[in-house]
Legacy VTK file of the C-alpha trace (Angstrom):
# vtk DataFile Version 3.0
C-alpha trace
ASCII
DATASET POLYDATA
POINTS 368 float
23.322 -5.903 -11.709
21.976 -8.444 -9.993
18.694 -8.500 -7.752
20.937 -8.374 -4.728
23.250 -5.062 -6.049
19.853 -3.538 -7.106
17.917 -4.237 -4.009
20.720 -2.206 -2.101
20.796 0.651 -4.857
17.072 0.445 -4.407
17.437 1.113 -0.798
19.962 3.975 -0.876
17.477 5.998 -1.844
15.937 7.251 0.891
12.338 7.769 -0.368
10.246 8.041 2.634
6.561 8.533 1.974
5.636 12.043 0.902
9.225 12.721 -0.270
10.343 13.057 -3.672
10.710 9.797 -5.338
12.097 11.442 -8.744
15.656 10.519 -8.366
15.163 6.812 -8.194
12.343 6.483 -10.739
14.860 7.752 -13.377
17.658 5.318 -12.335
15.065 2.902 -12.740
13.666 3.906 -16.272
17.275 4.232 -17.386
17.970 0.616 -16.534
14.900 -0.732 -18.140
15.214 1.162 -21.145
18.854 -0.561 -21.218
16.419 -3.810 -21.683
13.810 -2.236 -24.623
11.556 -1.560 -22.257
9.002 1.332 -22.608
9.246 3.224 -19.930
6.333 6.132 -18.952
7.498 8.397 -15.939
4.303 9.998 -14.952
4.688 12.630 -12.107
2.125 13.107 -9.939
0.028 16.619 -8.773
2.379 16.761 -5.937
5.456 17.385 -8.899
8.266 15.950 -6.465
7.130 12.009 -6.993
6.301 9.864 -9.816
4.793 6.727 -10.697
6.581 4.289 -13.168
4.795 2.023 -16.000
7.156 -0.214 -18.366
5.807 -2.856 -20.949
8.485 -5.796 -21.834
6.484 -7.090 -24.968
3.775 -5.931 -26.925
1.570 -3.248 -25.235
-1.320 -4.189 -27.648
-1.729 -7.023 -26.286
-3.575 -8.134 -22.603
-0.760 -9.254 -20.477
0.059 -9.361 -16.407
0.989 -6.610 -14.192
4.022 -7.157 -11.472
3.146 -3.943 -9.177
5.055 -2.993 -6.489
5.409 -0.078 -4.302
8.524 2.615 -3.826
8.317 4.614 -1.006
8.843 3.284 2.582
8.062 4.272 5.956
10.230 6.654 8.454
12.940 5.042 9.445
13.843 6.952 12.809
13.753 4.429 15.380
17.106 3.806 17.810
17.106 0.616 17.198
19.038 0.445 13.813
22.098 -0.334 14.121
23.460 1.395 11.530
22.244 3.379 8.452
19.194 2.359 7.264
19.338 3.233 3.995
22.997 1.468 3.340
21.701 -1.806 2.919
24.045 -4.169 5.333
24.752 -8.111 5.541
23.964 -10.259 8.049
24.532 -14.132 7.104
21.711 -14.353 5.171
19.661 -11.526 6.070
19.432 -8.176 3.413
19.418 -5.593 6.083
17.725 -1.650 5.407
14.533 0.246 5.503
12.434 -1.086 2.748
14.254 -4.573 2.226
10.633 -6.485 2.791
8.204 -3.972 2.113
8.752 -3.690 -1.083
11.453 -2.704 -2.443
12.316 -6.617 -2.101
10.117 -7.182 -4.786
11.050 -4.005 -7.189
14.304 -5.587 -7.025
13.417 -9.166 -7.729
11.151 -8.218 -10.383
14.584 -5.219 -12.664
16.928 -8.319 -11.918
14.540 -10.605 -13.605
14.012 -7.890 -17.058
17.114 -8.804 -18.817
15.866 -12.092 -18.895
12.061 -11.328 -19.326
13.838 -9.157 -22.493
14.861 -12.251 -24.280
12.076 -14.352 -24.053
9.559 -14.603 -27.039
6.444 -13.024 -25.164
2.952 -13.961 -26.563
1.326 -11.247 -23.240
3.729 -8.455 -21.784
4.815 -8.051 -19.046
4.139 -5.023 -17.144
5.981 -3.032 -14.411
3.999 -0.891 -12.247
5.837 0.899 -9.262
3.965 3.582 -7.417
4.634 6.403 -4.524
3.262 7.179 -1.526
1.298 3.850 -0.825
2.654 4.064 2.866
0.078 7.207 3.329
-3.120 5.967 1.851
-2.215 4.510 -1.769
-2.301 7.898 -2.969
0.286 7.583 -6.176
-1.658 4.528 -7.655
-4.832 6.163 -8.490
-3.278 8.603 -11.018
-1.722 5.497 -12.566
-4.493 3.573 -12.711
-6.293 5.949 -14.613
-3.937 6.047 -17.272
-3.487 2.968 -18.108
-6.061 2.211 -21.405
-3.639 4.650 -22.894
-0.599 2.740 -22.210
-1.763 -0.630 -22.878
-4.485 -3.517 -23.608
-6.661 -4.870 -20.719
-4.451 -6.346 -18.028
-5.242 -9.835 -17.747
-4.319 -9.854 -14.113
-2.253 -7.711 -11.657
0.330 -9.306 -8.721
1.134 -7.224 -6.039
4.057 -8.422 -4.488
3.662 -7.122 -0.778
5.279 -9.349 1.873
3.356 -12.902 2.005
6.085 -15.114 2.042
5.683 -15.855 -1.572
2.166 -17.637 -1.463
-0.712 -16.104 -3.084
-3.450 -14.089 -1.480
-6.949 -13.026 -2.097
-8.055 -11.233 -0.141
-7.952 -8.327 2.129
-10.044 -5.532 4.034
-10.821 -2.173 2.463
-9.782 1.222 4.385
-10.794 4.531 4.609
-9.417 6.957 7.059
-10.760 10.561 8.191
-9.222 13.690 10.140
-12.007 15.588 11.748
-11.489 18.983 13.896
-13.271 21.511 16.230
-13.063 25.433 16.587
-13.683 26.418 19.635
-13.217 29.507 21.191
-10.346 30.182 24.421
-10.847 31.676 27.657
-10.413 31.000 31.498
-11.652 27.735 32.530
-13.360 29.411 35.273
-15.574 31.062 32.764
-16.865 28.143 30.534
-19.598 30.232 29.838
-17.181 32.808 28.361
-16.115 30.163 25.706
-16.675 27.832 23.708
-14.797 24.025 24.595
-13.318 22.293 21.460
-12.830 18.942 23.284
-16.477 19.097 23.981
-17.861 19.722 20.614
-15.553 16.614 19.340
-17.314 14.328 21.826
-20.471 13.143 20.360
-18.613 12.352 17.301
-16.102 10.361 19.083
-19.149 8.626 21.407
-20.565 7.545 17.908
-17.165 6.259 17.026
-17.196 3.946 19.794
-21.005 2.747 19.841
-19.899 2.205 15.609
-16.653 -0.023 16.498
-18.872 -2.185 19.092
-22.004 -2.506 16.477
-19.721 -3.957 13.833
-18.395 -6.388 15.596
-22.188 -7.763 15.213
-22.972 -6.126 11.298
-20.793 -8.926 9.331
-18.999 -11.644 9.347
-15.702 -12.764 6.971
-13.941 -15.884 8.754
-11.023 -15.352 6.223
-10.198 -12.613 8.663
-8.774 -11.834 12.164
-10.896 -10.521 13.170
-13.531 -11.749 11.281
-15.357 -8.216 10.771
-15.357 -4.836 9.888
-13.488 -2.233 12.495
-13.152 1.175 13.521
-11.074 3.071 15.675
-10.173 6.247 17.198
-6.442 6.866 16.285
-5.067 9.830 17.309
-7.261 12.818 19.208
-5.041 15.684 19.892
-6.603 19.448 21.847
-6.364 22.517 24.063
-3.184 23.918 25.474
-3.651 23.432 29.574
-5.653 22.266 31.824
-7.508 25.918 33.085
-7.841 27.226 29.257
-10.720 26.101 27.307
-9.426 24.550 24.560
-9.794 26.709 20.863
-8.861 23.131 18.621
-9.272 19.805 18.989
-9.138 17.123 16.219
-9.711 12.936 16.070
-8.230 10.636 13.129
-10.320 7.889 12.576
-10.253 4.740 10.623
-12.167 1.990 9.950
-11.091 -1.626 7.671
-14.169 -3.196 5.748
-14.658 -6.656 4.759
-15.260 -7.027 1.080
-18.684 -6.149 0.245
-18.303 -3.255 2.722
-17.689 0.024 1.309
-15.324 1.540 4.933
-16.246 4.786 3.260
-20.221 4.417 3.840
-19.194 3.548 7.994
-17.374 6.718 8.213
-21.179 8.542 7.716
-22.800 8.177 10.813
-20.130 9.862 12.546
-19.779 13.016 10.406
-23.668 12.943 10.806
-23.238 13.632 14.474
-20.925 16.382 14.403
-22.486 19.982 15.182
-22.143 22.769 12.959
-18.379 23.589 14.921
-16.912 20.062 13.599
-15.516 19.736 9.828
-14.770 16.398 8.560
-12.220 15.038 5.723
-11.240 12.036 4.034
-7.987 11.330 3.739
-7.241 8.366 2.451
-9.182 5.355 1.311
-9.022 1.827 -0.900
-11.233 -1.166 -1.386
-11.279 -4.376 -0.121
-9.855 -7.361 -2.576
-11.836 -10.494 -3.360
-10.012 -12.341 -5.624
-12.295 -15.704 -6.449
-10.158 -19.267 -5.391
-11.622 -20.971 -8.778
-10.000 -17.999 -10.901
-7.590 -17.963 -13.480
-5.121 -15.879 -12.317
-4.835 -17.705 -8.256
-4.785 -20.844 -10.785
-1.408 -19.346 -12.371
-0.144 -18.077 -9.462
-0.770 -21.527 -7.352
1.442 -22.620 -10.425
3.965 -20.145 -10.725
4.911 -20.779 -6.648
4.023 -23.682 -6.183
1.940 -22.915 -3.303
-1.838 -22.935 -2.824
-3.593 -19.402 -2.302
-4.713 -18.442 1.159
-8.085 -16.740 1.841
-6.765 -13.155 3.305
-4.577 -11.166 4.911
-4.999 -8.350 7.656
-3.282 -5.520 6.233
-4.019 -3.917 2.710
-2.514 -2.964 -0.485
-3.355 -1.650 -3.788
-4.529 -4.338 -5.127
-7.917 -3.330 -4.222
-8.058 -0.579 -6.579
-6.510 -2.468 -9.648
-9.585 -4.797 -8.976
-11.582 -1.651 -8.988
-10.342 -0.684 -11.786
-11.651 -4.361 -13.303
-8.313 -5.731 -13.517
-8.226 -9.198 -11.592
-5.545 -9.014 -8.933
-3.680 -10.880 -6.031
-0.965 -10.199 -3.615
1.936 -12.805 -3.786
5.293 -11.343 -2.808
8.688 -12.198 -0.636
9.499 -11.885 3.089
7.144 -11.527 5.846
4.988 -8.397 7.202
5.813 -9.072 10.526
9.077 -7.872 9.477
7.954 -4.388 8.180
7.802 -1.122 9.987
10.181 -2.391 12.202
13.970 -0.958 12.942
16.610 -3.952 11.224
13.911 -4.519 8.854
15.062 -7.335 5.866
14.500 -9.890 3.622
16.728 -12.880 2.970
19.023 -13.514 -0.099
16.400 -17.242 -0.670
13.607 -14.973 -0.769
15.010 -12.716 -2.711
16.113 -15.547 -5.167
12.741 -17.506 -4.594
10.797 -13.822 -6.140
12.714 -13.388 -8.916
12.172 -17.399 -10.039
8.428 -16.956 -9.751
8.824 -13.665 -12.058
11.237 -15.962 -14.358
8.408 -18.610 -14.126
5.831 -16.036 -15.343
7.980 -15.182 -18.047
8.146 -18.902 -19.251
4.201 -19.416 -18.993
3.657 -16.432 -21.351
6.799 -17.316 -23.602
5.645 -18.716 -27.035
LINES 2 370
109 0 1 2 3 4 5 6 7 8 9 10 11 12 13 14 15 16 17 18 19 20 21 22 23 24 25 26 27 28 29 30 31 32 33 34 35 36 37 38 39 40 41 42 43 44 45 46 47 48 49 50 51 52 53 54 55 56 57 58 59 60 61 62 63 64 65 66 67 68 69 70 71 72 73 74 75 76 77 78 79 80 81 82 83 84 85 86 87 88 89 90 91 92 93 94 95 96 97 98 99 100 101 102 103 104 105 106 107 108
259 109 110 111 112 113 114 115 116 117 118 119 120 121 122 123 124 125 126 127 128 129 130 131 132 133 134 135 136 137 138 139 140 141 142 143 144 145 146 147 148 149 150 151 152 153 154 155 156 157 158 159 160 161 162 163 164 165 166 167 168 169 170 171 172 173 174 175 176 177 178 179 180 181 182 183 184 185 186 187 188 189 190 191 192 193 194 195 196 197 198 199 200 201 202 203 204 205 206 207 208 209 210 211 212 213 214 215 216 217 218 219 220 221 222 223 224 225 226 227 228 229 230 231 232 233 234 235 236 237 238 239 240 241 242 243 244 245 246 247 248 249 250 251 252 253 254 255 256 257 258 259 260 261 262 263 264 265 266 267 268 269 270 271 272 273 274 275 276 277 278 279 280 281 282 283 284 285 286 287 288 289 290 291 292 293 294 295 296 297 298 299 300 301 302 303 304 305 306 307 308 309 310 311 312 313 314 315 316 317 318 319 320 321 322 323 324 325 326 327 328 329 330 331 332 333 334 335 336 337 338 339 340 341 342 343 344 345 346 347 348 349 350 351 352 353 354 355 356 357 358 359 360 361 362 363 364 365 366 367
């Protein structure tokens, strides 16, 4: 197949973000194993998804990572104009949910293995493809964890999120936290009777906004836009009616770091100002990346595309945790965010063709 016939094959499979994934990780390991590659399906605690790992070469070796992403966001809006998950033609446009971020990339990177497969490798080259990144990079970790048993010290990682194929290094770190109130219900016109949900979330929520306006002053990153670290009140949700004192109330909260700020450590001050009636809980988090200009791997990648690395990006991705993890790592990848999240979401057949020649040309770097 080609990286056109698997991008749509890719997208028939409707794997929306805390969904099983199962069904298209084993067409995928069954086509790569078609290619000697060795394939590890590693399900994850949830038992419906899986991550993938596959080595084209010699695992013993240090080689390069080409990670990408499997699941996709909801795809619900009335704006589609037809299925989302039947991947449609439009001139040049690749048309369905997932097209640009990422399964793009996924698809740039199997049409590229029978060719990787022929090539005299002196590094592998490995395929990392991970679920539920749409929800708080929660599939990666689990990877991540195992991979000293499934291979050498990565030399460097590529992320191929949506960048318009030029290299990036950087991005802001998040960490994101659901926090709720008990109260207890009654009349409104006995207060005193009760006890008001809504009210015991306030101070909390007060300290969320006096945090949001004091960062804008902590820190500075002029890679960024904007330049600093944020927080923000999400979602707050509570009570039933107007004359019944509310019972539950809860906030989702989030806050982006620049690198060098763990987003975790500014979530504190506000679960230090709940009372004893508010519970707090982290639910999702990654680090920033900061990815040197000088090194080694935004030398290759400059390169492999041709194209000089930028300083950052706004949104984030897992490369953060491969760097973590002490695996240098960048984000370089085809079409552009803008696109994403959006109803007639796609990427176009030259940047489909553009990804797969920078995989090609990573092939031929490491080829002996």
């Amino acid at each position: 197949m080609n990286a056109e016939e698997l991008l749509a094959r890719l997208v028939s499979y409707p794997t929306v973000a805390g969904t099983s994934n199962l069904a298209l990780m084993q067409f995928i390991a069954d086509y790569l194993e078609q290619f000697g590659a060795q394939v590890h399906l590693m399900t994850g605690p949830e038992g419906d998804r899986a991550n993938l790992f596959a080595t084209i070469g010699d695992p013993s070796v240090p080689g390069f990572i080409l990670s990408g992403h499997v699941d996709v966001v909801p795809a619900g809006e009335p704006e589609w104009k037809d299925d989302p998950f039947e991947m449609r033609h439009d001139e040049d446009r690749l048309i369905g949910r997932g097209t640009c971020d990422m399964k793009g990339f996924d698809a740039a990177v199997l049409s590229a293995v029978p060719d990787l497969a022929t090539m005299a490798l002196s590094a592998p080259i490995h395929i990392a493809l991970s679920y539920d990144e749409e929800i708080g990079c929660k599939g990666v970790p689990h990877m991540i964890a195992a991979l000293p048993k499934l291979c050498a010290a990565p030399l460097g990682c590529i992320v191929g999120e949506p960048t318009g194929l030029r290299p990036v290094l950087a991005h802001k770190g998040k960490a994101a936290m659901k926090l709720w109130a008990r109260g207890v219900s009654g009349h409104s016109s006995r207060p005193d009777q009760g006890e008001n949900a809504i009210h015991a979330l306030l101070p909390v929520l007060n300290a969320a906004a006096h945090q949001a306006d004091t960062l804008k002053s902590d820190g500075q990153d002029d890679r960024f836009a904007p330049p600093y670290s944020t927080l923000q009140i999400g979602v707050v949700q509570g009570g039933q009616a107007v004359n019944i004192i509310p019972d539950h109330a809860q906030a989702l909260i989030e806050v982006r770091g620049i690198p060098g700020v763990d987003p975790q450590v500014l979530l504190e001050p506000l679960v230090e100002s709940g009372g004893p009636n508010v519970k707090a809980e982290l639910i999702s988090t990654y680090p920033a990346l900061a990815l040197p200009a000088d090194s080694g791997l935004a030398q290759l990648m400059t390169t492999l595309t041709g194209v000089a690395a930028i300083g950052a990006v706004s949104f984030g991705t897992e490369a953060g945790l491969f760097q973590q993890a002490g695996i240098p790592s960048i984000i370089c990848g085809p079409g552009d965010i803008s696109r994403a999240h959006k109803p007639e979401e796609y990427l176009t057949r030259a940047e489909l063709s553009a990804a797969r020649n920078m995989i090609l040309n990573l092939g031929q770097s490491l080829a002996s």
